[in-house]
KEDO-18555 format. One line per field, with one value per residue (C-alpha): x, y, z. Coordinates in steps of 0.25 Angstrom, whole numbers, plus 5000, padded with zeros to 4 digits. Layout:
BEGIN
X	[X,...]
Y	[Y,...]
Z	[Z,...]
//
This chain:
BEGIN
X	[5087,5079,5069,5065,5051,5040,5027,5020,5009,4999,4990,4996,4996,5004,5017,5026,5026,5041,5037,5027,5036,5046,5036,5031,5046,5051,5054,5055,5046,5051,5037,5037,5022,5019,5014,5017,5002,5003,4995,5007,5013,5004,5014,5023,5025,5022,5034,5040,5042,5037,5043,5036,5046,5038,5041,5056,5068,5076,5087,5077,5072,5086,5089,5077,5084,5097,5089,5083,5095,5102,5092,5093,5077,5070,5065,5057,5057,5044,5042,5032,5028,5041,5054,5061,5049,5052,5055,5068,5074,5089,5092,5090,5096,5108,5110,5107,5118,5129,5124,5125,5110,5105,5091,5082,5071,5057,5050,5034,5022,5024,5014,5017,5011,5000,4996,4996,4987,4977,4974,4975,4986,4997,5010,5015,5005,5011,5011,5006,5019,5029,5036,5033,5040,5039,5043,5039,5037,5048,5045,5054,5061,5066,5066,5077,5075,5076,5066,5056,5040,5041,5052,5045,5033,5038,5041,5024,5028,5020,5021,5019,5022,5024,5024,5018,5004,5005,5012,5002,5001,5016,5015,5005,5011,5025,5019,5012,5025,5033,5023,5011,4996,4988,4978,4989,4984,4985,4982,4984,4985,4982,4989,4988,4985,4979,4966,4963,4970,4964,4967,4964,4966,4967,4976,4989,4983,4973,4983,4982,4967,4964,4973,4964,4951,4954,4963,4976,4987,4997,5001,4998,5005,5004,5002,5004,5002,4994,4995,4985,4974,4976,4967,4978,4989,4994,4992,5004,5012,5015,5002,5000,4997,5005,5017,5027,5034,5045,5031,5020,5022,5013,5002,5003,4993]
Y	[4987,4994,4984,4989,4983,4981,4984,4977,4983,4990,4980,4980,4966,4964,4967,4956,4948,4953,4968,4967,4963,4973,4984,4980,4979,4992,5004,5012,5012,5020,5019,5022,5030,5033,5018,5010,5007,5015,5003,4995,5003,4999,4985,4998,4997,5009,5018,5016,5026,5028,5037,5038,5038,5044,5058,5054,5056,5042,5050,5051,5037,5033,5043,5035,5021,5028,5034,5020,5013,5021,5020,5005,5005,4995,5001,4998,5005,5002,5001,4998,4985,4978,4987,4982,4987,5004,5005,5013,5003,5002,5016,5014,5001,5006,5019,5006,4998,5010,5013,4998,4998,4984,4982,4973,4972,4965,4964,4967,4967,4974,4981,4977,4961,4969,4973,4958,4955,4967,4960,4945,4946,4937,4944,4932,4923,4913,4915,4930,4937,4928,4944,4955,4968,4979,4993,5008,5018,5030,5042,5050,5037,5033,5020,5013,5014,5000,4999,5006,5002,5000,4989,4982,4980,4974,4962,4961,4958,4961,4975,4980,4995,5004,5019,5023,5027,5040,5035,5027,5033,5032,5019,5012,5020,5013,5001,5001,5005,4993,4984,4983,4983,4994,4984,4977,4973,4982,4985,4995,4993,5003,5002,4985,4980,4993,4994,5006,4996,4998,4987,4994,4983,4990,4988,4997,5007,5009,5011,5028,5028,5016,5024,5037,5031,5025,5037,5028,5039,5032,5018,5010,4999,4995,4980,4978,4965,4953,4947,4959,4954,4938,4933,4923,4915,4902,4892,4892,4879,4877,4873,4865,4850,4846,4853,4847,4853,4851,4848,4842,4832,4837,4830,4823,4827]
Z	[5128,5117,5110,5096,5096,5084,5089,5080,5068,5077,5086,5100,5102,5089,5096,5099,5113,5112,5109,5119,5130,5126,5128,5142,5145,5140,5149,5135,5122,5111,5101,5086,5090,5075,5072,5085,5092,5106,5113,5112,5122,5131,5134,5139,5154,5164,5165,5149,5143,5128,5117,5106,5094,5084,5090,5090,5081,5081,5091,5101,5102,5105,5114,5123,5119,5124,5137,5141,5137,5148,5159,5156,5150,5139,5127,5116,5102,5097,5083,5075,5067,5069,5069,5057,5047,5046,5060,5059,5069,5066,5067,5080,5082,5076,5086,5098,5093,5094,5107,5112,5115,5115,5107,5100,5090,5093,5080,5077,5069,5056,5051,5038,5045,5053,5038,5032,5046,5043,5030,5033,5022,5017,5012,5005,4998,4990,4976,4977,4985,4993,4998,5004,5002,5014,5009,5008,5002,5002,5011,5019,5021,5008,5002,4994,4979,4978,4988,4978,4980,4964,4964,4975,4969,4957,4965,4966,4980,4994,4997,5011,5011,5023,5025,5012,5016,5011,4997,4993,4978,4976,4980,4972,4960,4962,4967,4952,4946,4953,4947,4954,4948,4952,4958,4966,4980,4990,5005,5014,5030,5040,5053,5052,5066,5072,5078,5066,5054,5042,5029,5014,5004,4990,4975,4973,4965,4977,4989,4989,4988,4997,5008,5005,5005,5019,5024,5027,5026,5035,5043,5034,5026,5010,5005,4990,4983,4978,4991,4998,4989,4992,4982,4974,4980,4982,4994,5003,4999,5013,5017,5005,5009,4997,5003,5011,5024,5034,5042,5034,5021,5009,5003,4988,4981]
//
């Protein structure tokens, strides 16, 4: 059985109780060791063994999958934040399925949540953005052109942008271009949930500079929007004691 696991945002005790129990069960750990936090593979029992998968091609993790599968072993592929966020997981599912390999999928943290926590931030505050869009700039993995950074940001939206660090010019030119202002709220997190995070807030014409001034080059995520700043927003209607629910009968005023 190969279990693709999320390890969560960075903190070792922000992997799931599942996670965690997969771990200390595993006679295998394939770990993405470019952005997973090592100390989690402290749950590892004695005698796995690790691979680290950021000195791997894609053919060579499944050659261990294949290897363990054969002995009759336990693995967990390791990914990190949760698998379904840039985690390049169905390539690999795909080569499990025509091989009759049985898997699953334990989601994680994502960073993109670890962010939110690092900055006690609401993505969706009522009356300032009720959606948030996750996205990235295009490297040496392209993006789809109707996937532009430009067409997004015309929908005023939250933005949480990943893998960009190292674009951050480009991206508050197009993000100006789609439509928003230079002064825009903006934040950058640093590694959210590691012991070395680090939380810049700053305005959309600022994100190269502020990224200069406090030498983040790398592993860090974008957030873009009103919402960042906080300062205006309505009360949730929920809560409201003039509104009724399936649980409580609202007040008249």
């Amino acid at each position: 059985m190969i279990h693709f696991v999320g390890a969560g945002s960075g903190a070792p005790d922000l992997i799931t109780l599942r996670g965690k129990k997969y771990l200390e069960e595993a006679d295998v750990i394939i770990y993405a060791g470019s952005l997973v936090n090592p100390q989690l593979l402290d749950y590892a029992k004695e005698d796995c063994k690790i691979y680290n998968s950021a000195k791997m091609t894609l053919e060579e993790v499944l050659e261990v999958m294949f290897e363990a599968e054969k002995e009759g072993l336990t693995t967990v592929r390791l990914h990190t934040g949760d698998p379904c966020l840039y985690g390049a997981i169905r390539e690999q599912m795909d080569v499990l399925e025509e091989k009759n390999i049985s898997f699953d999928s334990c989601p994680g943290v994502s960073s993109f949540c670890g962010a939110a926590s690092a900055l006690n931030l609401e993505y969706t505050l009522p009356d300032v953005s009720q959606s948030v869009v996750i996205t990235r700039m295009a490297g040496r993995t392209p993006v789809p052109e109707k996937e532009s950074i430009e067409s997004f940001a015309a929908h005023h939206a939250t933005m949480v942008i990943f893998l960009s660090t190292g674009m951050l010019e480009e991206l508050s030119e197009r993000l100006i271009a789609g439509g928003y202002t230079a002064d825009t709220p903006a934040a950058i997190v640093y590694k959210a949930t590691w012991e070395d995070e680090k939380t810049c807030v700053c305005t959309v014409g600022t994100l190269a500079e502020t990224a200069r001034k406090n030498q983040i080059t790398k592993t860090a995520l974008m957030i873009i929007g009103d919402v960042v700043e906080h300062s205006h927003y309505q009360r949730s209607e929920l809560y409201n004691p003039e509104f009724t629910t399936e649980f409580r009968k609202g007040t008249i005023r």
